[in-house]
PDB file of N, CA, C and O in Angstrom:
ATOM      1  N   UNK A   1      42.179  18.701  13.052  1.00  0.00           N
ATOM      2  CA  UNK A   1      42.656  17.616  13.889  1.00  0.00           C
ATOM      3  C   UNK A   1      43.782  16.899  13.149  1.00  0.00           C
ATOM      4  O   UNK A   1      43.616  16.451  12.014  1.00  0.00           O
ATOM      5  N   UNK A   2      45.040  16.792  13.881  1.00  0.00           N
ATOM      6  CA  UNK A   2      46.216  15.449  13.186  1.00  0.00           C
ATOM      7  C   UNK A   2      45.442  14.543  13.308  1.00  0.00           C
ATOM      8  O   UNK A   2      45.451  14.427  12.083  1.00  0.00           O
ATOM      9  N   UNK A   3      44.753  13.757  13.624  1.00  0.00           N
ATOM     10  CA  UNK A   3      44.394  12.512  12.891  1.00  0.00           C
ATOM     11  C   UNK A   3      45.153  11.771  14.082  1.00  0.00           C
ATOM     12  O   UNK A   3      45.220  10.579  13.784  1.00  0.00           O
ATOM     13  N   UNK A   4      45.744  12.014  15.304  1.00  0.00           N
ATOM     14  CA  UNK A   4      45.754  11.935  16.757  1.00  0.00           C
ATOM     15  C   UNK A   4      45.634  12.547  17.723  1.00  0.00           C
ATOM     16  O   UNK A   4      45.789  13.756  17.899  1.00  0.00           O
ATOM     17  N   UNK A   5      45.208  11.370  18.759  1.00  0.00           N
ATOM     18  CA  UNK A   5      44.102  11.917  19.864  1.00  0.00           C
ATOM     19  C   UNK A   5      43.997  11.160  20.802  1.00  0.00           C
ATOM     20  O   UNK A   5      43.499  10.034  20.804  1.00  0.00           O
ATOM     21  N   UNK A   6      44.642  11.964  21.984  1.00  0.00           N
ATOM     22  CA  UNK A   6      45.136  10.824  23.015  1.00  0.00           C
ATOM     23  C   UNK A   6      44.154  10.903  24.292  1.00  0.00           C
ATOM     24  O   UNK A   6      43.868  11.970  24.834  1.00  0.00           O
ATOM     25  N   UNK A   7      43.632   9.540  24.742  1.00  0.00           N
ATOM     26  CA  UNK A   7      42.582   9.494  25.773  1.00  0.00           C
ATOM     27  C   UNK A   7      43.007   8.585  26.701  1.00  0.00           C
ATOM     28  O   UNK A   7      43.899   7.791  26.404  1.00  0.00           O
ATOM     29  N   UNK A   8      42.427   8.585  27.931  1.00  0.00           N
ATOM     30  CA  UNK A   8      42.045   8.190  28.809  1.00  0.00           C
ATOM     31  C   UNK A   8      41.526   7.044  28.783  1.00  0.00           C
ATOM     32  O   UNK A   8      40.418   7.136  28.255  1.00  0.00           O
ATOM     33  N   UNK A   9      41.914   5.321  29.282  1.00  0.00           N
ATOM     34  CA  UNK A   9      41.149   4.558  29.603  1.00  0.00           C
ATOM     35  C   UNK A   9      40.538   4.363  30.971  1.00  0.00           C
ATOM     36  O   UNK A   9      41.169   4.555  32.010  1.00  0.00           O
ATOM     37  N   UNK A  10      39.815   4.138  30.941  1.00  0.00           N
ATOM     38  CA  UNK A  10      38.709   4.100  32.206  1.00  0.00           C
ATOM     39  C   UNK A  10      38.483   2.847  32.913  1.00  0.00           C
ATOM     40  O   UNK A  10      38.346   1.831  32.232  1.00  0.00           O
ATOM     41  N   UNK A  11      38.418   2.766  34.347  1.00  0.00           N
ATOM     42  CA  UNK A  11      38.407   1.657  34.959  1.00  0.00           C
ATOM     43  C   UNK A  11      37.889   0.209  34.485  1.00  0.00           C
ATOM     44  O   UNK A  11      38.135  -0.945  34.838  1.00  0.00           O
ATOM     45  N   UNK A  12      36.928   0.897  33.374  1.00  0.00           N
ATOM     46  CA  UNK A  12      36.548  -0.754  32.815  1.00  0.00           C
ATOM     47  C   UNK A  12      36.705  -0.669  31.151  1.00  0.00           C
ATOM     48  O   UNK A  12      35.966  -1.215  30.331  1.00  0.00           O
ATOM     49  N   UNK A  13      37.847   0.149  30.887  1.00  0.00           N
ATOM     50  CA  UNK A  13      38.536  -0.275  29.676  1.00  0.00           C
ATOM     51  C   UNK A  13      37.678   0.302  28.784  1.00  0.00           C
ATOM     52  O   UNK A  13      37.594  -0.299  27.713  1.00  0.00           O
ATOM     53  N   UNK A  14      36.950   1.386  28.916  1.00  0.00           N
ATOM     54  CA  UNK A  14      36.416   2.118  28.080  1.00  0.00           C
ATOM     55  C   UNK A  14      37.686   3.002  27.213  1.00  0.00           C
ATOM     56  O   UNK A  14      38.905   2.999  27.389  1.00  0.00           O
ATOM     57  N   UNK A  15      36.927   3.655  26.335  1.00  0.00           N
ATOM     58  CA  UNK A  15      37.672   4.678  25.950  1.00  0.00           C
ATOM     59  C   UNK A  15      36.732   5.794  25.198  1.00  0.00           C
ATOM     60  O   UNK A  15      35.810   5.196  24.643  1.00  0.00           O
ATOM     61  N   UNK A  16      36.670   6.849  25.043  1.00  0.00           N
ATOM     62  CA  UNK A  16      35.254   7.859  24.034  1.00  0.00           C
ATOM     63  C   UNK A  16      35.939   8.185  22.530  1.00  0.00           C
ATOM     64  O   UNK A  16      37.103   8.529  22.328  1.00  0.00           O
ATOM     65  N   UNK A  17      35.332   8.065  21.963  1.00  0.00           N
ATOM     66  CA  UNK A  17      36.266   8.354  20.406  1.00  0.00           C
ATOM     67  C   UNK A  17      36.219   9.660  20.256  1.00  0.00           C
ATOM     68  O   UNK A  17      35.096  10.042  20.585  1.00  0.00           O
ATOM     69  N   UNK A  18      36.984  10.655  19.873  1.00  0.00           N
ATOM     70  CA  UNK A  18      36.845  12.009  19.551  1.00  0.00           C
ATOM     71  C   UNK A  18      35.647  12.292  19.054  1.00  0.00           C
ATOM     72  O   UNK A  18      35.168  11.394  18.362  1.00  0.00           O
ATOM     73  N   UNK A  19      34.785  13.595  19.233  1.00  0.00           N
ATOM     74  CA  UNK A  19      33.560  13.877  18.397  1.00  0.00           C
ATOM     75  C   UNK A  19      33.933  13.795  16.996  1.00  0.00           C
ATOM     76  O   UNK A  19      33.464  12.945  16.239  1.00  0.00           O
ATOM     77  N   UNK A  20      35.046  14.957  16.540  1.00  0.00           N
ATOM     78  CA  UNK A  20      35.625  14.886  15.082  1.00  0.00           C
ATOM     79  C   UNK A  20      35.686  13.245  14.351  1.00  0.00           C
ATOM     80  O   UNK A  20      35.165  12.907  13.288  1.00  0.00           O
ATOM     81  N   UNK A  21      36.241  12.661  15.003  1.00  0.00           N
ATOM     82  CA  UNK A  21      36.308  11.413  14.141  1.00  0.00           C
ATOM     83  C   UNK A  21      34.940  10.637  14.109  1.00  0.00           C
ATOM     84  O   UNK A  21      34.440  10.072  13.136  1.00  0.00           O
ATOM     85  N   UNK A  22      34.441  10.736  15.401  1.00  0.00           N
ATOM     86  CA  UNK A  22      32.912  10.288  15.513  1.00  0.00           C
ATOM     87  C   UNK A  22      31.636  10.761  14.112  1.00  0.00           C
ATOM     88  O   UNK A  22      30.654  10.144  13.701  1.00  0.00           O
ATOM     89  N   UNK A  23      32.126  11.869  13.774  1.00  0.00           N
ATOM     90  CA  UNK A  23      31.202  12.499  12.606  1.00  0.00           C
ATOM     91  C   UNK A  23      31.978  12.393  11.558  1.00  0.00           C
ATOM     92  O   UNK A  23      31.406  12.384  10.467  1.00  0.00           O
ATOM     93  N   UNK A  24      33.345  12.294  11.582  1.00  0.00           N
ATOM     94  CA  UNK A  24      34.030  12.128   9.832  1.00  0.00           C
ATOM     95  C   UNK A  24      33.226  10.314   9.823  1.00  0.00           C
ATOM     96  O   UNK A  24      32.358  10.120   8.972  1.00  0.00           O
ATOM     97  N   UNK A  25      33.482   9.508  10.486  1.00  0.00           N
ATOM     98  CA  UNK A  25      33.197   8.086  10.527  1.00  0.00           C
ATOM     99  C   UNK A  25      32.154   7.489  10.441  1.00  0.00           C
ATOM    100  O   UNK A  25      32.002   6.275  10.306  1.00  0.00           O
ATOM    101  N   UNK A  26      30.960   8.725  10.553  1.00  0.00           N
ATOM    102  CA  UNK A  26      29.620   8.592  11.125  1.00  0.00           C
ATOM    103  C   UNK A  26      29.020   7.498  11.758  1.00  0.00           C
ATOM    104  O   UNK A  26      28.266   6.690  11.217  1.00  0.00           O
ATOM    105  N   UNK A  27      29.459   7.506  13.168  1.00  0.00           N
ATOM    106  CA  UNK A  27      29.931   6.668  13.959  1.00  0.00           C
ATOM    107  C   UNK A  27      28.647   7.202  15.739  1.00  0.00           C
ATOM    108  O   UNK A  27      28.973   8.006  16.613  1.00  0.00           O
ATOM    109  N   UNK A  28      27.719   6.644  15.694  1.00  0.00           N
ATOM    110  CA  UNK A  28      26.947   7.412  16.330  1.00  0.00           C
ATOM    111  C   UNK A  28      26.517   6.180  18.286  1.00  0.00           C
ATOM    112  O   UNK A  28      26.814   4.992  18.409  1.00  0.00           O
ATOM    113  N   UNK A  29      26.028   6.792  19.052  1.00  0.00           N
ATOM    114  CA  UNK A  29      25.740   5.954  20.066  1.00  0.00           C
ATOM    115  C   UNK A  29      24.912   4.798  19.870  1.00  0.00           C
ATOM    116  O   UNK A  29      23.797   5.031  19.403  1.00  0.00           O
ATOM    117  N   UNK A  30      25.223   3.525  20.137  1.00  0.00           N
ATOM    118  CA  UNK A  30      25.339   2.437  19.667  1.00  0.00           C
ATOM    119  C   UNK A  30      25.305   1.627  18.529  1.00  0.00           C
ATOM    120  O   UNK A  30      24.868   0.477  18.491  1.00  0.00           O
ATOM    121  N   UNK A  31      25.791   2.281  17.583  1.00  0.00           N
ATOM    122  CA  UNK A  31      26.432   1.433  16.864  1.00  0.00           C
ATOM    123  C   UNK A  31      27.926   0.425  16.989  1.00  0.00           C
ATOM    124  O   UNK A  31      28.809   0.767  17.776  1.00  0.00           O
ATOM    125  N   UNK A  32      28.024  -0.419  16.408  1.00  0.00           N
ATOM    126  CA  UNK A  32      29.196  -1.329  16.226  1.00  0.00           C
ATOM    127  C   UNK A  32      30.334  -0.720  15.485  1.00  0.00           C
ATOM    128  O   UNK A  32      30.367   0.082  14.552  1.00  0.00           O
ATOM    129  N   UNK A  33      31.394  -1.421  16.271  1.00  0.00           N
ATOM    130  CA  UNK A  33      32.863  -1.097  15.447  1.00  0.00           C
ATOM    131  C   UNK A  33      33.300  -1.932  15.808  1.00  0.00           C
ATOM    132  O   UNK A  33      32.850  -2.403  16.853  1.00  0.00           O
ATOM    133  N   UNK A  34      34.551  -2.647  15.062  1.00  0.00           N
ATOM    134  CA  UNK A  34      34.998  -3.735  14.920  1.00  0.00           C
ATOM    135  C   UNK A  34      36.644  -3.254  15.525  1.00  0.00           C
ATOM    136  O   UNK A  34      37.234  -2.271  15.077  1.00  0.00           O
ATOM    137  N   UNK A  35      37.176  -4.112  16.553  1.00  0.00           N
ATOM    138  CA  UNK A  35      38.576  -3.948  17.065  1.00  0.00           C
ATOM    139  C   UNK A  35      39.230  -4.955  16.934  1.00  0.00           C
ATOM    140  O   UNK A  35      38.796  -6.105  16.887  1.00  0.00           O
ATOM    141  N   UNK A  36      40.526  -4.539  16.852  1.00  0.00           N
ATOM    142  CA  UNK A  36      41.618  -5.975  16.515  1.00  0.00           C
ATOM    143  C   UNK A  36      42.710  -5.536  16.288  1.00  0.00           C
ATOM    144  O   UNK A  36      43.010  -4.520  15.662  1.00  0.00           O
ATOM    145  N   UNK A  37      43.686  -6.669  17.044  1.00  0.00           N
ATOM    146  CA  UNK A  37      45.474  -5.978  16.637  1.00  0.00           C
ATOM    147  C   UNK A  37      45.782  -6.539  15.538  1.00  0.00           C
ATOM    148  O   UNK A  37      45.541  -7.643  15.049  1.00  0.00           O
ATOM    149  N   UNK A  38      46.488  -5.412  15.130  1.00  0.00           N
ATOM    150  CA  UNK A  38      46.882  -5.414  13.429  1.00  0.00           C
ATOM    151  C   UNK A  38      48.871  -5.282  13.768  1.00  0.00           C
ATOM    152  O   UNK A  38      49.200  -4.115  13.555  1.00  0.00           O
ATOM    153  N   UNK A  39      49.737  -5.894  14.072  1.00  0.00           N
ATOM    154  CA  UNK A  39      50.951  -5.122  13.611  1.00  0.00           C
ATOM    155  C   UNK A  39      51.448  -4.810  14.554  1.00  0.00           C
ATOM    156  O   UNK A  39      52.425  -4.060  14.554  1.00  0.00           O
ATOM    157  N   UNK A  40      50.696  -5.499  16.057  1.00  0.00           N
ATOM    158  CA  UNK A  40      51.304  -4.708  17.512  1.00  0.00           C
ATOM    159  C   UNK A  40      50.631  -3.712  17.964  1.00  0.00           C
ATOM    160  O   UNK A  40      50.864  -3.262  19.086  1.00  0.00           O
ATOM    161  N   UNK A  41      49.642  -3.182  17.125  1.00  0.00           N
ATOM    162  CA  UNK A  41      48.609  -1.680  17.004  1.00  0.00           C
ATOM    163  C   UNK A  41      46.956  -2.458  17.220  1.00  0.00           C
ATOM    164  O   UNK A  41      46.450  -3.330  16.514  1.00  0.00           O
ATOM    165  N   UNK A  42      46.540  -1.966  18.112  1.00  0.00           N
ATOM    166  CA  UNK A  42      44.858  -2.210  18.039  1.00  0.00           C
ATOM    167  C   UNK A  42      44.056  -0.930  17.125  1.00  0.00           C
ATOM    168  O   UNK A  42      44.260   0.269  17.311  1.00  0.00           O
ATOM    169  N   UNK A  43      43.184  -1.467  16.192  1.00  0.00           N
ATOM    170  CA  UNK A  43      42.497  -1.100  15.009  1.00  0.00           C
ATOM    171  C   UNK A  43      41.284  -1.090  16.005  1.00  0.00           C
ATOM    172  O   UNK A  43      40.932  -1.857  16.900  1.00  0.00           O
ATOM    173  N   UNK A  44      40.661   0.373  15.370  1.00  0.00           N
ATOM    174  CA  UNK A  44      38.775   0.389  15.671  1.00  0.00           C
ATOM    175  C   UNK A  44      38.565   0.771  14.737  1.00  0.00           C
ATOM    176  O   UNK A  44      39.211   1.804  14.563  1.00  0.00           O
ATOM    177  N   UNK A  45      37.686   0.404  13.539  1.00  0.00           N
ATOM    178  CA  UNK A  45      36.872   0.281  12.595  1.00  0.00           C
ATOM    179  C   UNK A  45      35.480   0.323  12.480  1.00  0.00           C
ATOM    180  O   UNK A  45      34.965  -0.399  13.333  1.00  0.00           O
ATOM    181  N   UNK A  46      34.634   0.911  11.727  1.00  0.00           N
ATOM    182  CA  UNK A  46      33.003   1.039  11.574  1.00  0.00           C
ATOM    183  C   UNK A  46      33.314  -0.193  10.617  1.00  0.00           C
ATOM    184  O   UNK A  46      34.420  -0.351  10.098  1.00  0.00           O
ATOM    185  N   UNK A  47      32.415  -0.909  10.463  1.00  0.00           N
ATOM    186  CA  UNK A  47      32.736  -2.539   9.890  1.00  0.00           C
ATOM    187  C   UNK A  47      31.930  -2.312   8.284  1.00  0.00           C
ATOM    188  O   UNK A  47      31.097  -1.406   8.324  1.00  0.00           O
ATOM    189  N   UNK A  48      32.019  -2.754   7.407  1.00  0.00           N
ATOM    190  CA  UNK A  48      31.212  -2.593   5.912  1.00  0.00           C
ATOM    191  C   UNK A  48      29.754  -3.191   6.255  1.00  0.00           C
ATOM    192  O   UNK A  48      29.950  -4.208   6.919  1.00  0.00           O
ATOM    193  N   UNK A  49      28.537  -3.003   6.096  1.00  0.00           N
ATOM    194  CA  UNK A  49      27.281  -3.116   6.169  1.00  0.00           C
ATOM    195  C   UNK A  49      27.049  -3.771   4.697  1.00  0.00           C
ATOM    196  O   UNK A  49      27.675  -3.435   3.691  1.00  0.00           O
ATOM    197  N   UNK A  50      26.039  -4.760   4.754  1.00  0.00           N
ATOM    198  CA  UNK A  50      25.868  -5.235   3.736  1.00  0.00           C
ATOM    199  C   UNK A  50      24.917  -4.142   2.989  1.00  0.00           C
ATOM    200  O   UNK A  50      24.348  -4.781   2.103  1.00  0.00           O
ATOM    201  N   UNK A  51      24.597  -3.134   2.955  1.00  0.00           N
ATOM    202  CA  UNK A  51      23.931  -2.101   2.275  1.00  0.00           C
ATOM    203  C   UNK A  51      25.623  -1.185   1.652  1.00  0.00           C
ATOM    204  O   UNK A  51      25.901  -1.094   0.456  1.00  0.00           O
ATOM    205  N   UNK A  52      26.349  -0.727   2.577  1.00  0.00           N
ATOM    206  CA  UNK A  52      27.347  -0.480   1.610  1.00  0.00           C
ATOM    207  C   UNK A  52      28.362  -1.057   0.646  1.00  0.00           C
ATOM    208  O   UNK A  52      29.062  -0.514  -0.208  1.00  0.00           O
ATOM    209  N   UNK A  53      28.243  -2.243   1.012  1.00  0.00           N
ATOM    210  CA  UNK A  53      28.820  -3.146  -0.053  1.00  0.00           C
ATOM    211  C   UNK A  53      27.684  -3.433  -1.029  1.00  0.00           C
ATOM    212  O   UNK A  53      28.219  -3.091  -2.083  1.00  0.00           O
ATOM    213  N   UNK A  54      26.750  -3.746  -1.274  1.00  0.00           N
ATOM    214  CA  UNK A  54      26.164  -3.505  -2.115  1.00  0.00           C
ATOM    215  C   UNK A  54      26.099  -2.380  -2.928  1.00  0.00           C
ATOM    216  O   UNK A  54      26.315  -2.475  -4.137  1.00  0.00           O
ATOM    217  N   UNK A  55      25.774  -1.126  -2.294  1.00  0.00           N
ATOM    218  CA  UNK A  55      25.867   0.202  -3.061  1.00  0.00           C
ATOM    219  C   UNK A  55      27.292   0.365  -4.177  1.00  0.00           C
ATOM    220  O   UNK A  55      27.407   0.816  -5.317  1.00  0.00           O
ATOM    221  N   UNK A  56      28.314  -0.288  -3.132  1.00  0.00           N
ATOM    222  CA  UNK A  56      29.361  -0.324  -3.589  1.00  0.00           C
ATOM    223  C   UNK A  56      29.782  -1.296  -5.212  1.00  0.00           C
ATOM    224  O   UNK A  56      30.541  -1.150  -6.170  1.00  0.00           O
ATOM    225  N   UNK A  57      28.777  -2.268  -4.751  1.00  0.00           N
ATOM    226  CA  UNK A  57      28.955  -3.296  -6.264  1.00  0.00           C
ATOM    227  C   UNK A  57      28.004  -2.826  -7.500  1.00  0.00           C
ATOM    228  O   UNK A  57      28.231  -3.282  -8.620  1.00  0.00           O
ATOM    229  N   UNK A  58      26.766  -1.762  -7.251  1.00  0.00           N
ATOM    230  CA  UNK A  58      25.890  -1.417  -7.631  1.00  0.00           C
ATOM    231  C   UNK A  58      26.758   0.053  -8.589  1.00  0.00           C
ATOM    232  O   UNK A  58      26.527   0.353  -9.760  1.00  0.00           O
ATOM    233  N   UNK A  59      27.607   0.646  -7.784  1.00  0.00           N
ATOM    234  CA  UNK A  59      28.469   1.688  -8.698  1.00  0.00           C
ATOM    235  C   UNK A  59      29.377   0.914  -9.875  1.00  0.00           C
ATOM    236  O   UNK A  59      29.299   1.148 -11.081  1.00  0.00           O
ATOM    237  N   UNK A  60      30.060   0.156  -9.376  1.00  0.00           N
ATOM    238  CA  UNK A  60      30.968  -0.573 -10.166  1.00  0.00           C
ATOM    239  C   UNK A  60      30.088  -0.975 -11.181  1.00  0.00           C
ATOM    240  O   UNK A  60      30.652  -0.797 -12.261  1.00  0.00           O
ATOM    241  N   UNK A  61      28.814  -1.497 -11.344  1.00  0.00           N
ATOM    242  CA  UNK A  61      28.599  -2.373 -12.560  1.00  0.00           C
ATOM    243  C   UNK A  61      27.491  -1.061 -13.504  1.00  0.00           C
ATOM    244  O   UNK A  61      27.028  -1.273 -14.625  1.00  0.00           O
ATOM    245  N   UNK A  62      27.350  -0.224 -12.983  1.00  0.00           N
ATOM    246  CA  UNK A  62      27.313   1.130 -13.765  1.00  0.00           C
ATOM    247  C   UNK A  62      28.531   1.738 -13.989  1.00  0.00           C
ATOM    248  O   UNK A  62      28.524   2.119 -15.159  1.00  0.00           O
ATOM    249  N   UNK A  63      29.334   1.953 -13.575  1.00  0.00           N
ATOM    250  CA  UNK A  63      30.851   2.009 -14.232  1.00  0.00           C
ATOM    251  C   UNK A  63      30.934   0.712 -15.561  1.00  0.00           C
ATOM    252  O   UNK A  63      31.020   1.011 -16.752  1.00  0.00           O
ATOM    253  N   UNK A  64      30.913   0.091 -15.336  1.00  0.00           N
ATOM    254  CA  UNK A  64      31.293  -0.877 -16.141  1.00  0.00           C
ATOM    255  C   UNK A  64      30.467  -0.878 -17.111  1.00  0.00           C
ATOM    256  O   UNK A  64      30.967  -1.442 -18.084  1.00  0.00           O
ATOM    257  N   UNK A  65      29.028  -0.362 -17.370  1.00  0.00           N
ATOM    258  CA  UNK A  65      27.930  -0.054 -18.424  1.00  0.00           C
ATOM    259  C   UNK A  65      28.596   1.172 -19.437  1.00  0.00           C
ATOM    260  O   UNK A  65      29.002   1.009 -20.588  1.00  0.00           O
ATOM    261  N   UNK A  66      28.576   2.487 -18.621  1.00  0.00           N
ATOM    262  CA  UNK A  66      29.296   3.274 -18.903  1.00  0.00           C
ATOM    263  C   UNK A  66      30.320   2.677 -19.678  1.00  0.00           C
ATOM    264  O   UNK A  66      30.043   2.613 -20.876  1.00  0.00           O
ATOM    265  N   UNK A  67      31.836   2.052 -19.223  1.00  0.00           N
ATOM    266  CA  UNK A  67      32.493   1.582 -20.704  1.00  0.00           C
ATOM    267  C   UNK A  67      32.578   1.003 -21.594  1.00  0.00           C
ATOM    268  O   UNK A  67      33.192   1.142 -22.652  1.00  0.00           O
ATOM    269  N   UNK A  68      31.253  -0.474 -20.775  1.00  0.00           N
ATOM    270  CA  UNK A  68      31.271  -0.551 -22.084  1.00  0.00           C
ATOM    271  C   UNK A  68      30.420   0.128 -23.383  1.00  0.00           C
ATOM    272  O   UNK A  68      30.662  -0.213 -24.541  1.00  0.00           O
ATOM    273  N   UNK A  69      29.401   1.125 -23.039  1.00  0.00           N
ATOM    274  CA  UNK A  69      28.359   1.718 -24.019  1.00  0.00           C
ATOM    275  C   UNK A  69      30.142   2.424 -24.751  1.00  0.00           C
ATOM    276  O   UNK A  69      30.626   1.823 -25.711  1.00  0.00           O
ATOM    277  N   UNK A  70      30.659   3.274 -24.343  1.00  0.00           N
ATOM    278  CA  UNK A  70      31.645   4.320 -24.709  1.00  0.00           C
ATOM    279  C   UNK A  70      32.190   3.265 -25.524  1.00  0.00           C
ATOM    280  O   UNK A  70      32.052   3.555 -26.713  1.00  0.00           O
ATOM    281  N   UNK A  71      32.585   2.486 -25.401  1.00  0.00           N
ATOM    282  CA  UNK A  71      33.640   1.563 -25.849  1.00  0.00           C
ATOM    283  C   UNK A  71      32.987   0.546 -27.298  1.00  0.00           C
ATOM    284  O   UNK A  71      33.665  -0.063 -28.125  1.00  0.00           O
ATOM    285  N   UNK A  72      31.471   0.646 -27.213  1.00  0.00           N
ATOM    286  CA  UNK A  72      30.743   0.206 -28.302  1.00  0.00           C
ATOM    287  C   UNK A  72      30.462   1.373 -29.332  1.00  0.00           C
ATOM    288  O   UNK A  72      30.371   1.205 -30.548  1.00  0.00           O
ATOM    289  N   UNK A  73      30.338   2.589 -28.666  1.00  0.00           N
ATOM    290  CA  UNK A  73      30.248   3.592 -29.711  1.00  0.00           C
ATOM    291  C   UNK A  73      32.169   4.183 -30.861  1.00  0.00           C
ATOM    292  O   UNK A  73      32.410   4.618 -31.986  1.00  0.00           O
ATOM    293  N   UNK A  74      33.093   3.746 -29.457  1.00  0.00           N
ATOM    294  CA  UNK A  74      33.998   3.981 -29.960  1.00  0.00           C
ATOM    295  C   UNK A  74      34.592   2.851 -31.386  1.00  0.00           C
ATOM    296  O   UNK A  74      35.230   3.129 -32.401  1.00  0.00           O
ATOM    297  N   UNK A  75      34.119   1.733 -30.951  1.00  0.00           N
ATOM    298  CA  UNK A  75      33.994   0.682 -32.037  1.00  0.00           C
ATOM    299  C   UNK A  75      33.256   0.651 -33.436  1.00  0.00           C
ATOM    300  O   UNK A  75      33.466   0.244 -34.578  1.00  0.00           O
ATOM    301  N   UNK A  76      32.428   1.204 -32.828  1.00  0.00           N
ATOM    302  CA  UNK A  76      31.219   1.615 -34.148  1.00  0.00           C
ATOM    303  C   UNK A  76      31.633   3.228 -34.925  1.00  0.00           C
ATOM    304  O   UNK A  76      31.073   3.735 -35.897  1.00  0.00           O
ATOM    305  N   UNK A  77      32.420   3.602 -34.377  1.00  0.00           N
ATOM    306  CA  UNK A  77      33.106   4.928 -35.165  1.00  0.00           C
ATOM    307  C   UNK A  77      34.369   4.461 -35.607  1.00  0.00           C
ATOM    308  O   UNK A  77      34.571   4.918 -36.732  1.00  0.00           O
ATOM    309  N   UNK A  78      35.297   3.761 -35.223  1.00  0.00           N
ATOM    310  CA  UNK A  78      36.462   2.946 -36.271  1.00  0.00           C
ATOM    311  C   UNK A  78      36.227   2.340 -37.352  1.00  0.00           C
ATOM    312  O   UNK A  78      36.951   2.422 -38.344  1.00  0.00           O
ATOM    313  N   UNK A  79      34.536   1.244 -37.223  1.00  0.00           N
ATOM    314  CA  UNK A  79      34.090   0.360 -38.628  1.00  0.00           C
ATOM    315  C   UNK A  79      33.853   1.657 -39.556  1.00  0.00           C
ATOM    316  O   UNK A  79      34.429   1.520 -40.635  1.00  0.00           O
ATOM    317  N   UNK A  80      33.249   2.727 -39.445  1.00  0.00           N
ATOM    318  CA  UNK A  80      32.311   4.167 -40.194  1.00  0.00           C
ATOM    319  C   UNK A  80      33.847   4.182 -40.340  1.00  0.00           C
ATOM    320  O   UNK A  80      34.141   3.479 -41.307  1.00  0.00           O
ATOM    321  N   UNK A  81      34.700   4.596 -39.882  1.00  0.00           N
ATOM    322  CA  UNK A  81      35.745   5.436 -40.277  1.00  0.00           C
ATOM    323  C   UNK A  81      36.969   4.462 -41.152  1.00  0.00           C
ATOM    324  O   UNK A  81      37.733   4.957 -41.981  1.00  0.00           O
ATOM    325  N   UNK A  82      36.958   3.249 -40.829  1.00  0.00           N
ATOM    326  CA  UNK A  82      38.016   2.281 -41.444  1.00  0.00           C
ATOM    327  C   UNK A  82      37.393   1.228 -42.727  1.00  0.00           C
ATOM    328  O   UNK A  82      37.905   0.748 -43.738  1.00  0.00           O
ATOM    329  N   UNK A  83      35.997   1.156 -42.092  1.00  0.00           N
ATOM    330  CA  UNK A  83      35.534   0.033 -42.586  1.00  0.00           C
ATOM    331  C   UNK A  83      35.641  -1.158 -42.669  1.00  0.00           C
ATOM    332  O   UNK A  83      36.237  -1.319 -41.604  1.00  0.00           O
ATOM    333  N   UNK A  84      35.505  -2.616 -43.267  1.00  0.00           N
ATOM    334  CA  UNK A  84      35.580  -3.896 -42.548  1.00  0.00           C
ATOM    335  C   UNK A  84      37.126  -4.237 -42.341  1.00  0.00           C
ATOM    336  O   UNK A  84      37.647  -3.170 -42.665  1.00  0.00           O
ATOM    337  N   UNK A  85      37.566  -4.604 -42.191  1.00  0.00           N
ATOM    338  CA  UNK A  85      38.799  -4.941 -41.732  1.00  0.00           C
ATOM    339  C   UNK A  85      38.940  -6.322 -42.600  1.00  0.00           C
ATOM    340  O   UNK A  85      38.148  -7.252 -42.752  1.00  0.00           O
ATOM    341  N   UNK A  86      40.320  -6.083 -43.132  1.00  0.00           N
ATOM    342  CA  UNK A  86      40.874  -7.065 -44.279  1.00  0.00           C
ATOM    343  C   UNK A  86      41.079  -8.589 -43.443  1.00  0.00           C
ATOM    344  O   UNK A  86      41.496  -8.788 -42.302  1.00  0.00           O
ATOM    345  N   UNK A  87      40.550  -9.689 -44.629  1.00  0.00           N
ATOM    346  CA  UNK A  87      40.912 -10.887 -44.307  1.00  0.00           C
ATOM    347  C   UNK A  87      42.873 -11.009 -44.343  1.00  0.00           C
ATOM    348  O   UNK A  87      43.799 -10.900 -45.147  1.00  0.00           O
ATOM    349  N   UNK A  88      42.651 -11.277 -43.011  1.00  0.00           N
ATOM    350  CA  UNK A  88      44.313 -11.982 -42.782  1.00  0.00           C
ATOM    351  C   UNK A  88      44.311 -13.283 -43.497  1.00  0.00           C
ATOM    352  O   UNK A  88      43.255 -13.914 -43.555  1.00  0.00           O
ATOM    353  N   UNK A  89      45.607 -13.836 -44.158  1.00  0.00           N
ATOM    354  CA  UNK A  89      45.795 -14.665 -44.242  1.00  0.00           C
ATOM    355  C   UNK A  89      47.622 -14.851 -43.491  1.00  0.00           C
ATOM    356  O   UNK A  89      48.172 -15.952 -43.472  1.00  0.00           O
TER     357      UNK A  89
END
């Protein structure tokens, strides 16, 4: 699919979303989507769920464990390898 897909509005302003985009979007019979003009262009959107934003903040702060563990071991192999680091004056 181009990624356009031209339909039919219907006497009461319906419209059917392609199946293809319906399953890339996972976008199923009655669920919500969020519409709105953006730019002169009307936007339909599956809206963020507070379960995927969470999941979403839940990766990030395991990302962020991840560097910093890497980033403590990488520290702790410069002191072994350099040793204390000279008083500046």
């Amino acid at each position: 699919m181009s990624g356009i897909e031209k339909r039919r509005v219907g006497d009461r302003g319906q419209v059917t979303l392609p199946k293809e985009m319906r399953e890339e979007f996972d976008i199923g019979g009655g669920d919500e989507v969020e519409i709105r003009k953006e730019s002169g262009k009307i936007i339909i959107e599956k809206p963020i769920t507070r379960e995927d934003l969470a999941a979403g903040y839940r990766a990030r702060a395991d990302r962020l464990r991840e560097l910093h563990d890497e980033m403590n071991g990488v520290s702790q192999e410069a002191d072994e390898y350099l040793g204390d680091a000279p008083e500046w004056e």
